[in-house]
Gaussian input, Z-matrix of N, CA and C with variables (Angstrom, degrees):
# hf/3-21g

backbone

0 1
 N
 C     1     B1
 C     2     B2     1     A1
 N     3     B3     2     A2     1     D1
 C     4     B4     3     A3     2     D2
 C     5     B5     4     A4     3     D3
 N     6     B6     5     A5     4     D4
 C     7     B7     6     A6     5     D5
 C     8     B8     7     A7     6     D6
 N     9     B9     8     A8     7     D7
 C    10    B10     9     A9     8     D8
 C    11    B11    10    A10     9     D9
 N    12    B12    11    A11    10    D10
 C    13    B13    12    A12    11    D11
 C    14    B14    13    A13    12    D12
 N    15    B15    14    A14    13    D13
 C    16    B16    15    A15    14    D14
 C    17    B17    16    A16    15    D15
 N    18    B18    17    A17    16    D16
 C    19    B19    18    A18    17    D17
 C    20    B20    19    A19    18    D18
 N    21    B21    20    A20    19    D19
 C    22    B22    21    A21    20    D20
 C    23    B23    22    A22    21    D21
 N    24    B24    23    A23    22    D22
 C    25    B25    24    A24    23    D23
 C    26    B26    25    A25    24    D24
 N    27    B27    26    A26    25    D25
 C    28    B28    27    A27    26    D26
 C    29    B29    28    A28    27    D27
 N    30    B30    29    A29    28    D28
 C    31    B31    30    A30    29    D29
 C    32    B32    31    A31    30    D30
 N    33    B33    32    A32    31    D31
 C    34    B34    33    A33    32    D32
 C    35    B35    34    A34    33    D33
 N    36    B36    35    A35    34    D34
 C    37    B37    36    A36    35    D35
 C    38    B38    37    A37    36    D36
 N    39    B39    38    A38    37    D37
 C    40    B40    39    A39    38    D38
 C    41    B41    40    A40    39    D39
 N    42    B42    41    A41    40    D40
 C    43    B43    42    A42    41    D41
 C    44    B44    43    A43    42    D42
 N    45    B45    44    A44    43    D43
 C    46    B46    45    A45    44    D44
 C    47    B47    46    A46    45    D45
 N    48    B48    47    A47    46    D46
 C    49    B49    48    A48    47    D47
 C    50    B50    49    A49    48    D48
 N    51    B51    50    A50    49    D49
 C    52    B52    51    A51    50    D50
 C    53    B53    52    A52    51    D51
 N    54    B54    53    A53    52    D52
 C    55    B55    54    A54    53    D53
 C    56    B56    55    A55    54    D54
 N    57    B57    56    A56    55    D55
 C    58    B58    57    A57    56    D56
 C    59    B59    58    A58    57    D57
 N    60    B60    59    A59    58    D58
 C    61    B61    60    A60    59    D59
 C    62    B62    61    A61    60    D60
 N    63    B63    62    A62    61    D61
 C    64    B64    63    A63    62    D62
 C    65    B65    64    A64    63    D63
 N    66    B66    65    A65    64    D64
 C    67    B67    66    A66    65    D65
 C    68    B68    67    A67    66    D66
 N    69    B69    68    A68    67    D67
 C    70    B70    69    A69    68    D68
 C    71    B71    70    A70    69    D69
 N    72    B72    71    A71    70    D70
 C    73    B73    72    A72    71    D71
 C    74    B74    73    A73    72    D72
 N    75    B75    74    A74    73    D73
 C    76    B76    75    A75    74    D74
 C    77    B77    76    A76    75    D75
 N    78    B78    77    A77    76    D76
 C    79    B79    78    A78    77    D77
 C    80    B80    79    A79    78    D78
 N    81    B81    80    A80    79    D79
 C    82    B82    81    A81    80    D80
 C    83    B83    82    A82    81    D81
 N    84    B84    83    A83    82    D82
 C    85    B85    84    A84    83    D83
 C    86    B86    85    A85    84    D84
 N    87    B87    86    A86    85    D85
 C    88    B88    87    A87    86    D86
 C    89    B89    88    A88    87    D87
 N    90    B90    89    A89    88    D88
 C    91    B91    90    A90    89    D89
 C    92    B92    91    A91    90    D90
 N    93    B93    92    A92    91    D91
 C    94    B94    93    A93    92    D92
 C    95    B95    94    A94    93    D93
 N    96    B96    95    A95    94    D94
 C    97    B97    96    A96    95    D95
 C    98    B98    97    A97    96    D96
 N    99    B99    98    A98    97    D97
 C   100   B100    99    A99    98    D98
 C   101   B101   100   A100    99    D99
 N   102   B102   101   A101   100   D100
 C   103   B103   102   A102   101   D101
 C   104   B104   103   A103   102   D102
 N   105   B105   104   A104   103   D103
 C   106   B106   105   A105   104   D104
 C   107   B107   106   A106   105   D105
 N   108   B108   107   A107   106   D106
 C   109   B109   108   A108   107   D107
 C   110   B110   109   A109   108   D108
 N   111   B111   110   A110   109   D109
 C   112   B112   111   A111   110   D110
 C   113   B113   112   A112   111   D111
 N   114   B114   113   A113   112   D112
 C   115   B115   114   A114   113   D113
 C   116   B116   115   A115   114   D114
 N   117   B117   116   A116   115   D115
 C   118   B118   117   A117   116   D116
 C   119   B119   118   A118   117   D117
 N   120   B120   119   A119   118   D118
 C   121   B121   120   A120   119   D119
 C   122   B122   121   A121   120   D120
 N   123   B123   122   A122   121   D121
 C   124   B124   123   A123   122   D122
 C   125   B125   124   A124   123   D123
 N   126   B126   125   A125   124   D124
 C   127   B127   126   A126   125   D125
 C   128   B128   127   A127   126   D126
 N   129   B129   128   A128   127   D127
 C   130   B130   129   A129   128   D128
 C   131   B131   130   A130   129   D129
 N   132   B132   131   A131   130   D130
 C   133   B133   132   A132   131   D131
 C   134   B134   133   A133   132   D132
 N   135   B135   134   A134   133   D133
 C   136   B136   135   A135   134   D134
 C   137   B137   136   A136   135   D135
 N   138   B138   137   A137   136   D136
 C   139   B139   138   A138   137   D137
 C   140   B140   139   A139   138   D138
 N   141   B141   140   A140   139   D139
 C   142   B142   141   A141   140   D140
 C   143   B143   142   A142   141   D141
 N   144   B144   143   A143   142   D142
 C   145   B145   144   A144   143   D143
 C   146   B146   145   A145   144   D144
 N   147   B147   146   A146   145   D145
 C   148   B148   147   A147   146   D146
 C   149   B149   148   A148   147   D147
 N   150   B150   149   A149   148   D148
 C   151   B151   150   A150   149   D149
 C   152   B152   151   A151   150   D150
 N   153   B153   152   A152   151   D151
 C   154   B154   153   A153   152   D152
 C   155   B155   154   A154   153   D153
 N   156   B156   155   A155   154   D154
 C   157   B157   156   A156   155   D155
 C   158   B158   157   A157   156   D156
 N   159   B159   158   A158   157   D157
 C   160   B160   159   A159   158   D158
 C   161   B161   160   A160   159   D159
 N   162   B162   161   A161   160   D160
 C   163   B163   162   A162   161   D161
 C   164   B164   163   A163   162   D162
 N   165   B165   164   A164   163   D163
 C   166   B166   165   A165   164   D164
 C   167   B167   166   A166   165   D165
 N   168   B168   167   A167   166   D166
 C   169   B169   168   A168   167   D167
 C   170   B170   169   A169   168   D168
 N   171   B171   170   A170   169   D169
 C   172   B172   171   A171   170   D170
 C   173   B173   172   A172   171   D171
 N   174   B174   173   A173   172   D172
 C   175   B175   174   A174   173   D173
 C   176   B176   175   A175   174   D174
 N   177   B177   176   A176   175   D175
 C   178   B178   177   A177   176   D176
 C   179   B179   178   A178   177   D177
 N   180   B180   179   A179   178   D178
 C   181   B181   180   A180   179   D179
 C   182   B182   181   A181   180   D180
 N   183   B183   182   A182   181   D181
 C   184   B184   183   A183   182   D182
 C   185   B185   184   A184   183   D183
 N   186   B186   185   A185   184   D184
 C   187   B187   186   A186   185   D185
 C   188   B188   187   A187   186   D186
 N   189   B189   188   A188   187   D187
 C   190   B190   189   A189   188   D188
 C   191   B191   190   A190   189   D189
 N   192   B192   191   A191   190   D190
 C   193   B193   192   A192   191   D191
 C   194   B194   193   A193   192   D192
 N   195   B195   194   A194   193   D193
 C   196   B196   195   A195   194   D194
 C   197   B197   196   A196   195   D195
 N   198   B198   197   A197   196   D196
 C   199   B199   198   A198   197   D197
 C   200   B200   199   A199   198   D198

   B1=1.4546
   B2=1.5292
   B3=1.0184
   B4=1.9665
   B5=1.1626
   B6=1.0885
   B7=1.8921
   B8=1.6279
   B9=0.9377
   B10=2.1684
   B11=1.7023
   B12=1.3716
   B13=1.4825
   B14=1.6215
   B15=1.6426
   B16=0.7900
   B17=2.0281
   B18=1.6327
   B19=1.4339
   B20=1.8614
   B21=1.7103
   B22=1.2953
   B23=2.2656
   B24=1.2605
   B25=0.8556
   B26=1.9667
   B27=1.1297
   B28=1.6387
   B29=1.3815
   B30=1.2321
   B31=1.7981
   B32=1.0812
   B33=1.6458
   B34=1.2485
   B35=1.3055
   B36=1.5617
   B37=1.0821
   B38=1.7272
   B39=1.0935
   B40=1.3698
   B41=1.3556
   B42=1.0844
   B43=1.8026
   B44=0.7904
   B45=1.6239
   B46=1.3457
   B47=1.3000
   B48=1.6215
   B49=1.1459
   B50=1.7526
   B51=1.6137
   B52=1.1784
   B53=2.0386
   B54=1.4027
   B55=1.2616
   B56=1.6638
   B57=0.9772
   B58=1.6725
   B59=1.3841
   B60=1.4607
   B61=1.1391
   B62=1.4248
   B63=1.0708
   B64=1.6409
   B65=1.3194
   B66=1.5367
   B67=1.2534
   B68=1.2103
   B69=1.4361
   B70=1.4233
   B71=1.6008
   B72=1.2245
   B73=1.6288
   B74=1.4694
   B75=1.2719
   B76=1.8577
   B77=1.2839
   B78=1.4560
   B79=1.3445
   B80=2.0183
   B81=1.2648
   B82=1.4344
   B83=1.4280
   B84=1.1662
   B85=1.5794
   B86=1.5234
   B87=1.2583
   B88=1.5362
   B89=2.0097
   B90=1.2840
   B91=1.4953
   B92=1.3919
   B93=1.9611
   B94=1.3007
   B95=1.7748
   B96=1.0305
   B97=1.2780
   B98=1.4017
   B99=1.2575
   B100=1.8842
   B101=1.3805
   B102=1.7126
   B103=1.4372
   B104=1.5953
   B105=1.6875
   B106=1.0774
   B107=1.4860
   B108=1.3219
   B109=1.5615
   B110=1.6898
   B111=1.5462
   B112=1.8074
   B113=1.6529
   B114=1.5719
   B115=1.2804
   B116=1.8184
   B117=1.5677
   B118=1.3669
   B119=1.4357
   B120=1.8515
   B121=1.3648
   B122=1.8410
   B123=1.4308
   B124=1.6406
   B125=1.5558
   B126=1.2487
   B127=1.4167
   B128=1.5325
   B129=1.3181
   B130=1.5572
   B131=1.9296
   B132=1.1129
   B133=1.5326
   B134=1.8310
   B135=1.1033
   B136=1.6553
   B137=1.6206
   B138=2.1236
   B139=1.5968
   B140=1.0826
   B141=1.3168
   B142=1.9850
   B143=1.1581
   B144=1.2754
   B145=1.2807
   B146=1.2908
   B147=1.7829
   B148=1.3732
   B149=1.4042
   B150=1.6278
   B151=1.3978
   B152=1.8346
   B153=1.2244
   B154=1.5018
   B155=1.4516
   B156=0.6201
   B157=1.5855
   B158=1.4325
   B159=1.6337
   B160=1.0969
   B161=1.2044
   B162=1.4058
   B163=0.8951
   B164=1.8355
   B165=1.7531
   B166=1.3159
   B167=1.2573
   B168=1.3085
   B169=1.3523
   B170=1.1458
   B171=1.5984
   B172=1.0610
   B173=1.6990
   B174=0.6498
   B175=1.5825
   B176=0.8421
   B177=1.5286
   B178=1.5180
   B179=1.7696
   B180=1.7715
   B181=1.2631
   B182=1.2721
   B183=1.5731
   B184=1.1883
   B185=1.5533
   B186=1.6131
   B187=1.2147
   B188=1.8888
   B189=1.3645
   B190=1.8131
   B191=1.2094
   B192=1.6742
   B193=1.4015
   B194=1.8906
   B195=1.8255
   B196=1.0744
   B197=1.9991
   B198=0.9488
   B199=1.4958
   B200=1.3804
   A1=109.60
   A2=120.47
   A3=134.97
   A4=101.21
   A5=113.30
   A6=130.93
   A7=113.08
   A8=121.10
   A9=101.25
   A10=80.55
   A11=63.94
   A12=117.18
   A13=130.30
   A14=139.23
   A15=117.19
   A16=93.00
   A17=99.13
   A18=82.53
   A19=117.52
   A20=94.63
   A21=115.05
   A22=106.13
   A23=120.22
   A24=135.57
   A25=85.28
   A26=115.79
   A27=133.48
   A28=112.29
   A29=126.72
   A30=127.46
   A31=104.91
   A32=131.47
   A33=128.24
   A34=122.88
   A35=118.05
   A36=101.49
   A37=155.05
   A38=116.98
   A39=111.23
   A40=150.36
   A41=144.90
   A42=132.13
   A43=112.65
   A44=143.42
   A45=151.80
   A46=80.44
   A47=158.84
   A48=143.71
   A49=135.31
   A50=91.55
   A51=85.64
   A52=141.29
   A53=113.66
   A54=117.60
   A55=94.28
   A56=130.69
   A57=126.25
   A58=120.17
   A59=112.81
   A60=101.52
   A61=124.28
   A62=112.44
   A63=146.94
   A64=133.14
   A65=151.06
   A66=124.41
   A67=127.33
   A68=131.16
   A69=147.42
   A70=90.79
   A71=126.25
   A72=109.31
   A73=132.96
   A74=95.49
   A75=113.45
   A76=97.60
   A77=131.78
   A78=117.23
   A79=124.70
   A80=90.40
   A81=89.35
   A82=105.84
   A83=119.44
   A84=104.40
   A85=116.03
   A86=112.35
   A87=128.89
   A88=92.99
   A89=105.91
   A90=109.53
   A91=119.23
   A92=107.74
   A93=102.41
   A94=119.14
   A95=137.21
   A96=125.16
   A97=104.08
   A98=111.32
   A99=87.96
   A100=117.09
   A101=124.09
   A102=74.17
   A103=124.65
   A104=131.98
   A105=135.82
   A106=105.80
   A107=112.91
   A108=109.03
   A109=93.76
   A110=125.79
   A111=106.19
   A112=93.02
   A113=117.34
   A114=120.66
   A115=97.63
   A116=101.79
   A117=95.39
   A118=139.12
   A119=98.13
   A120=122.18
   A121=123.95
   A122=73.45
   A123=76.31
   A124=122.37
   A125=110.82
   A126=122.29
   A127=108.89
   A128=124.84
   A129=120.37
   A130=107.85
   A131=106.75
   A132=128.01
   A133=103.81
   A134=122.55
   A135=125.08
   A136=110.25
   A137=93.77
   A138=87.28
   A139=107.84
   A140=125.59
   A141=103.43
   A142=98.64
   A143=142.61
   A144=132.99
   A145=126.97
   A146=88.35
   A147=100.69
   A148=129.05
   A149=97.15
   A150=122.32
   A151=99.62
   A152=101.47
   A153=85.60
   A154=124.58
   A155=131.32
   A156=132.80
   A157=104.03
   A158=131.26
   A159=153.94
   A160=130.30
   A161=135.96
   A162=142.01
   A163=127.93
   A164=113.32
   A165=114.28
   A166=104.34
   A167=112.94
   A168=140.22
   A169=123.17
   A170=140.60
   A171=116.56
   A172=106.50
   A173=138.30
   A174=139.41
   A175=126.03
   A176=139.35
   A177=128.75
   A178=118.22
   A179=102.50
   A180=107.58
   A181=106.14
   A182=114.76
   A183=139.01
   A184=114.14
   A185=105.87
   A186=119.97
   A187=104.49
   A188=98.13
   A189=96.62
   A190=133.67
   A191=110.77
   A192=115.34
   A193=104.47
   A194=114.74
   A195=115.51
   A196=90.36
   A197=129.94
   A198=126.88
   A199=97.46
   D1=115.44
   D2=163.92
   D3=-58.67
   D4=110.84
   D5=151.76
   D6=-58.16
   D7=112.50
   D8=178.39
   D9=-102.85
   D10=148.60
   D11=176.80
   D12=-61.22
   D13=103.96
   D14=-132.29
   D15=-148.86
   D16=130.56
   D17=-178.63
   D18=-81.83
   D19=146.02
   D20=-166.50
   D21=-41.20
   D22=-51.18
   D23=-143.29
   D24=-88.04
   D25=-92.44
   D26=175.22
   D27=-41.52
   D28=-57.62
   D29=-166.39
   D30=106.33
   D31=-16.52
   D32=-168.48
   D33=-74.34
   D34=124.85
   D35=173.72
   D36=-49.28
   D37=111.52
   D38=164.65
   D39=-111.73
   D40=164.15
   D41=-159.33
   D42=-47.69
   D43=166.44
   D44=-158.54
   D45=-115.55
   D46=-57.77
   D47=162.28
   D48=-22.04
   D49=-36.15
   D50=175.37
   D51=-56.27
   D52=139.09
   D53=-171.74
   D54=-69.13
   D55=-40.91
   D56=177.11
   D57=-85.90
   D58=149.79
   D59=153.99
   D60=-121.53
   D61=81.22
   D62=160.12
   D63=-122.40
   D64=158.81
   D65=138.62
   D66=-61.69
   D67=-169.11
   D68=-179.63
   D69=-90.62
   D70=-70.95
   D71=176.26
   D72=-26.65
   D73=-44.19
   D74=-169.26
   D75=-93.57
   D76=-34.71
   D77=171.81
   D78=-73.42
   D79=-11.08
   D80=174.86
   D81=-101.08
   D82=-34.48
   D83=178.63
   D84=-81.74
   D85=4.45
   D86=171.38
   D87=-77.68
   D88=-82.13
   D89=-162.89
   D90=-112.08
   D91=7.57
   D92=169.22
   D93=91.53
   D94=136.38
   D95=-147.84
   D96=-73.96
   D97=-50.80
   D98=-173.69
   D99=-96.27
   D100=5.21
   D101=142.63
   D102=-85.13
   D103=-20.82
   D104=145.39
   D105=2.94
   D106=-79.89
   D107=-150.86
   D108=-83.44
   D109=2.54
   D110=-179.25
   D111=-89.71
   D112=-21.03
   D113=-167.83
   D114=-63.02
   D115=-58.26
   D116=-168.95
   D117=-56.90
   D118=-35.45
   D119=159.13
   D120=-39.39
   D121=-49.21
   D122=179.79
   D123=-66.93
   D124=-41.01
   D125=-176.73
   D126=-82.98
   D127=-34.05
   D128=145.09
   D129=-32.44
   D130=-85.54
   D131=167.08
   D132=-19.35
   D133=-51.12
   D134=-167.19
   D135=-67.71
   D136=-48.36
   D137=-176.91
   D138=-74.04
   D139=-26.42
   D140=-167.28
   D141=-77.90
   D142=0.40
   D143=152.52
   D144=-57.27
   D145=-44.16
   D146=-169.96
   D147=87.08
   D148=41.93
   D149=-160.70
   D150=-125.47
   D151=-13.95
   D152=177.57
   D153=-93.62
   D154=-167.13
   D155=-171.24
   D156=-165.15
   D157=116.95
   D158=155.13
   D159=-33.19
   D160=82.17
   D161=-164.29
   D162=-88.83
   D163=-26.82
   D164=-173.16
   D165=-57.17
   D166=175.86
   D167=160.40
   D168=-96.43
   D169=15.42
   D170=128.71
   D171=-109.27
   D172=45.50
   D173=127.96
   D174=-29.77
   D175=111.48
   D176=178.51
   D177=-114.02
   D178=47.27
   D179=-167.64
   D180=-75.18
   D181=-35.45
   D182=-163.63
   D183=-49.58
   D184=-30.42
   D185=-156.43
   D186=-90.98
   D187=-33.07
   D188=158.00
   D189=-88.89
   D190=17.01
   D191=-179.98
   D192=-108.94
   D193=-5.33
   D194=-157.79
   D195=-90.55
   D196=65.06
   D197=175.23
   D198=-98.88

């Protein structure tokens, strides 16, 4: 079963791609657009590193790491 993806603040849905889990609405009226967009950049920036680590709850990474 797929969990969708849902921002923390609103409920509203957002992409299962996404590096946040917030919307773009709630994240800017949270911290305002640029830092908004240095937040996102950055965490764009982490995974292609491959530095981030997945944190929501419906994430089901967990479930291919349980071998």
């Amino acid at each position: 079963m797929v969990m969708n993806k849902r921002c923390i603040y609103c409920k509203i849905e957002i992409p299962q791609e996404s590096v946040i889990d917030f919307c773009s609405r709630c994240g800017i009226g949270v911290w305002g657009e640029k830092m908004f967009n240095a937040i996102v950049k950055n965490m764009e920036e982490a995974r292609s590193k491959g530095d981030l680590v997945s944190t929501n709850i419906g994430d089901n990474s967990r479930e291919h790491n349980s071998s």
